[in-house]
C-alpha positions in Angstrom: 12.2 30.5 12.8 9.7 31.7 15.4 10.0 34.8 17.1 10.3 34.9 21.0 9.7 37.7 23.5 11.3 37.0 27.5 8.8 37.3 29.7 8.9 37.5 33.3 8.7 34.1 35.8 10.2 32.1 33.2 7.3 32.4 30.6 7.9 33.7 27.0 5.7 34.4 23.9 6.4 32.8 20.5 4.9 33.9 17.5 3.7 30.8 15.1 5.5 31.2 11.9 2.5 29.0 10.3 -0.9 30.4 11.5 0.5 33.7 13.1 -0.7 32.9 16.9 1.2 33.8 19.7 2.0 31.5 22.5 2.5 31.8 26.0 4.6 29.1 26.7 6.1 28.3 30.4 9.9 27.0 30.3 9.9 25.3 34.1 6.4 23.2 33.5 7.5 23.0 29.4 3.9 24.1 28.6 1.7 26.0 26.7 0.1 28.7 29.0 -2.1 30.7 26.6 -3.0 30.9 22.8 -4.1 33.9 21.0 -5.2 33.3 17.1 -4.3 36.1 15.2 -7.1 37.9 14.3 -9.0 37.6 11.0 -9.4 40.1 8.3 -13.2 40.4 7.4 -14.2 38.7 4.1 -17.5 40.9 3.8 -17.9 44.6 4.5 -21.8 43.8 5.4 -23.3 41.3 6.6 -26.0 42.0 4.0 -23.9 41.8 1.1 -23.4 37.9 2.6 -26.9 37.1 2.9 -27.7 38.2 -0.7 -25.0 35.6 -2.2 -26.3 33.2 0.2 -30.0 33.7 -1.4 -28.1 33.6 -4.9 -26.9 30.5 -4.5 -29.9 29.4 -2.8 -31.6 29.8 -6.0 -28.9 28.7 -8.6 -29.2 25.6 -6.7 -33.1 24.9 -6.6 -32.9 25.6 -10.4 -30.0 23.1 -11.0 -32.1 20.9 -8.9 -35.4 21.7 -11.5 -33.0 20.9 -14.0 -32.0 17.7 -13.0 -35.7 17.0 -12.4 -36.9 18.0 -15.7 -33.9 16.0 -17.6 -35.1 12.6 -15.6 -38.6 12.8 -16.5 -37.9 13.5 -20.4 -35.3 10.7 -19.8 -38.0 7.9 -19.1 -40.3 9.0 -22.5 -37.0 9.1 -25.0 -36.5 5.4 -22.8 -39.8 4.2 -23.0 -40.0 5.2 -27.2 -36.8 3.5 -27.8 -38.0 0.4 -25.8 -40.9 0.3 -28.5 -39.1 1.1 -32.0 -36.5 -2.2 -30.8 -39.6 -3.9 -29.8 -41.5 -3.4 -33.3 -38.3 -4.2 -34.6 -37.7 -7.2 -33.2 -41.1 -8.3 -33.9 -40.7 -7.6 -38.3 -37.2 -9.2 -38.0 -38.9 -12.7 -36.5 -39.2 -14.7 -39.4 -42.2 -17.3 -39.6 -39.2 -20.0 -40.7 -36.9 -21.3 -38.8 -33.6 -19.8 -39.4 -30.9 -21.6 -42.3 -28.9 -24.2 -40.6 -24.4 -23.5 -40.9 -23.1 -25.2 -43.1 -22.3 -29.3 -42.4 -24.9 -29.1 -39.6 -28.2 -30.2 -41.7 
């Protein structure tokens, strides 16, 4: 349950049991006067320790992105040479003959 501190005029504070803010709420107008967020612990010591993962990732993902590049380009020869082995097969498989009738059908 939330916590409450009495205020004076009517107003008390309320601490959120969720996100940790504290509200300032009035009882006569039933309203929220003021809202502090509890403050935030700092993910980074240094601001240049941040930039340096953001240039690391910046790279991981351009190379990713060469990757994906690469793999589509050898995608279309190992395509193209597989078009042309089914194609020269095709071709030795077509017989000059018509092919043998079933069976009753003649």
């Amino acid at each position: 349950m939330a916590q409450g501190k009495q205020s004076t005029a009517g107003t008390f504070e309320v601490d959120c049991p969720c996100c940790g803010a504290t509200l300032k709420v009035d009882a006569r107008v039933k309203a929220v006067l003021e809202h502090k967020e509890k403050p935030r612990p700092r993910t980074l010591e240094d601001i240049s320790v941040g930039v340096e993962r953001l240039k690391g990732a910046e790279q991981a993902r351009e190379e990713a992105f060469q990757k994906s590049v690469e793999a589509l380009k050898s995608s279309k020869s190992v395509l193209d040479r597989k078009f042309e082995e089914l194609l020269k097969k095709a071709k030795a498989d077509d017989p000059a003959t018509p092919p043998v009738k079933p069976l009753g059908l003649e």
